[in-house]
C-alpha positions in Angstrom: 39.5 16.8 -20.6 37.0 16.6 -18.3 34.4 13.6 -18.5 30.1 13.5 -19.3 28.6 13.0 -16.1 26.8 9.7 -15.7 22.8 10.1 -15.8 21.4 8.1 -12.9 17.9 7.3 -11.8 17.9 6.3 -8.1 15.3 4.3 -6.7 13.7 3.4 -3.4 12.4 0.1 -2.5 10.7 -1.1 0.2 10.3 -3.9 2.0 7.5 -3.4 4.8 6.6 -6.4 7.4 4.4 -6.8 9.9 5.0 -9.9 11.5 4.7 -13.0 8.9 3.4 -10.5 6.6 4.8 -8.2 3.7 3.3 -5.5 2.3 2.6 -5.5 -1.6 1.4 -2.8 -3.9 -1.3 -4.2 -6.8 0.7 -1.5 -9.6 -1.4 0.5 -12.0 1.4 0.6 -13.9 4.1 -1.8 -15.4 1.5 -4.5 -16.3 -0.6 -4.0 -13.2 1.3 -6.6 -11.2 1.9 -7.0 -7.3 5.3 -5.3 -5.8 6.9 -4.0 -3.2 6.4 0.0 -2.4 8.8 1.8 -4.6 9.6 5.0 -7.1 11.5 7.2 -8.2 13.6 9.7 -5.8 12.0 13.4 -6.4 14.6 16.6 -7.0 15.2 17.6 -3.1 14.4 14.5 -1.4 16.3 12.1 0.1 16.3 8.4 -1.2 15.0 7.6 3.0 12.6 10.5 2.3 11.3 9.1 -1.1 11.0 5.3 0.5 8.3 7.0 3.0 6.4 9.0 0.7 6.1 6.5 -2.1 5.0 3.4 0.3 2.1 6.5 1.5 1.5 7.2 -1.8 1.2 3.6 -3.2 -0.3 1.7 0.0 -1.4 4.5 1.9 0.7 2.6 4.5 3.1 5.5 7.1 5.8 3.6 7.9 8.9 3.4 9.8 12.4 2.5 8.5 14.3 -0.1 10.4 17.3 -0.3 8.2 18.9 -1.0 4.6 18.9 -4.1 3.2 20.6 -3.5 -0.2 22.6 -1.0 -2.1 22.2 -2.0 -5.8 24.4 0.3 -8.7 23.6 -0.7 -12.3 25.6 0.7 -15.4 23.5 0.0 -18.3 25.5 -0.1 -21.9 23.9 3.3 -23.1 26.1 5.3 -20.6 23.3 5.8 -17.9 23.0 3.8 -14.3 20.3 3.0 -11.9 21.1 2.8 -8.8 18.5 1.2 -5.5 18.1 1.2 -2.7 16.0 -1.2 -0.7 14.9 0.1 2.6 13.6 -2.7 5.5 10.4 -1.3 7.1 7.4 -1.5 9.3 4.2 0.2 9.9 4.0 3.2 12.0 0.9 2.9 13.5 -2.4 0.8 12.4 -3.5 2.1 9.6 -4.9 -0.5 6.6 -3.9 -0.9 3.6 -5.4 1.0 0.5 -8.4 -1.0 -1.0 -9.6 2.1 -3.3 -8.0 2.8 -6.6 -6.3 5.9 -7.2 -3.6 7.5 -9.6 -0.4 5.6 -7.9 -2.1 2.0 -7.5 -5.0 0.2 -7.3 -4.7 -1.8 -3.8 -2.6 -2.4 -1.5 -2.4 -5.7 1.1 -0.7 -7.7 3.7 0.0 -11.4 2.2 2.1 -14.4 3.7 4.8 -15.6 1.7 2.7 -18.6 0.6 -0.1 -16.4 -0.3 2.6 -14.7 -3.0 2.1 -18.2 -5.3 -1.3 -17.2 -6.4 -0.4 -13.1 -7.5 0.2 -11.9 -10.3 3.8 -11.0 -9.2 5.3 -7.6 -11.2 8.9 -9.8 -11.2 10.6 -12.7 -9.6 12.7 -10.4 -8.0 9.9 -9.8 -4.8 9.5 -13.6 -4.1 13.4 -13.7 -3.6 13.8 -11.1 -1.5 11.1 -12.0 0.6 12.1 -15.0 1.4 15.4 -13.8 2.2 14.2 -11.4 4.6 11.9 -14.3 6.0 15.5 -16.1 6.4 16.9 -14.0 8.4 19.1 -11.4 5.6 20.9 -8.6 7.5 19.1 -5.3 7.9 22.5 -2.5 7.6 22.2 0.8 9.6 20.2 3.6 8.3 23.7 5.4 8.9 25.2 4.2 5.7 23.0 6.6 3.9 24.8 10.1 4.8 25.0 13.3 3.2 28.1 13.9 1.3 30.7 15.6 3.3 29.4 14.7 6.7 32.1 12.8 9.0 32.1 9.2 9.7 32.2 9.9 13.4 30.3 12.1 15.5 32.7 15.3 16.8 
């Protein structure tokens, strides 16, 4: 008897720096709290793909991906999962931060970890992982991200 398939929502996160600094979001959503750049993966995109476009979209920030930090997979007791993936980043080229409100956020800005204290943080979550990236956490090859089916070596 074959089984329900599991609905999953993926997720990208991102973690931008530039030097001491990390990049936060100031959400218009969820409370309207600081966080890192991060959505929803869109049908047809890749999870890489959607970490790009939602850190645009967010912090009007391009950026360039330097690795993966975390692979998170969450079964929730109602049958469905969330699954994440945070993505280690920095800016492509100089470009500021957003400062004018729009639909996805209402600012965006560089901050020190010590300047995180006085935000309005969306979650705990940001300060700890911030900190671990300031400590040195490993940063995993892009390459563990692959379509299904292609080989683990090149032919």
């Amino acid at each position: 008897m074959p089984r329900e398939p599991i609905p999953t929502w993926t997720f990208a996160v991102v973690v931008v720096r530039l030097g001491p600094r990390f990049l936060l979001v100031h959400e218009r959503k969820h409370g309207g709290g600081w966080y890192l750049p991060a959505g929803r993966v869109e049908p047809g995109e890749t999870i890489e793909q959607a970490a790009v476009r939602e850190t645009l979209e967010e912090a009007g920030i391009p950026i360039a991906i330097d690795g993966i930090l975390r692979i998170e997979h969450s079964p929730r007791a109602d049958g469905h999962a969330r699954m994440r993936v945070i993505f280690h980043a920095h800016p492509a080229d100089d470009t500021p931060p957003k400062s004018a409100p729009d639909e996805e956020s209402l600012e965006a800005g560089w901050f020190l970890l010590e300047e995180l204290e006085s935000l309005s943080l969306r979650g705990s979550e940001v300060l700890g992982l911030l900190h671990d990236v300031e400590r040195g956490a490993p940063v995993h090859p892009r390459s563990l991200l692959r379509p299904e089916g292609e080989p683990l070596l090149p032919r």
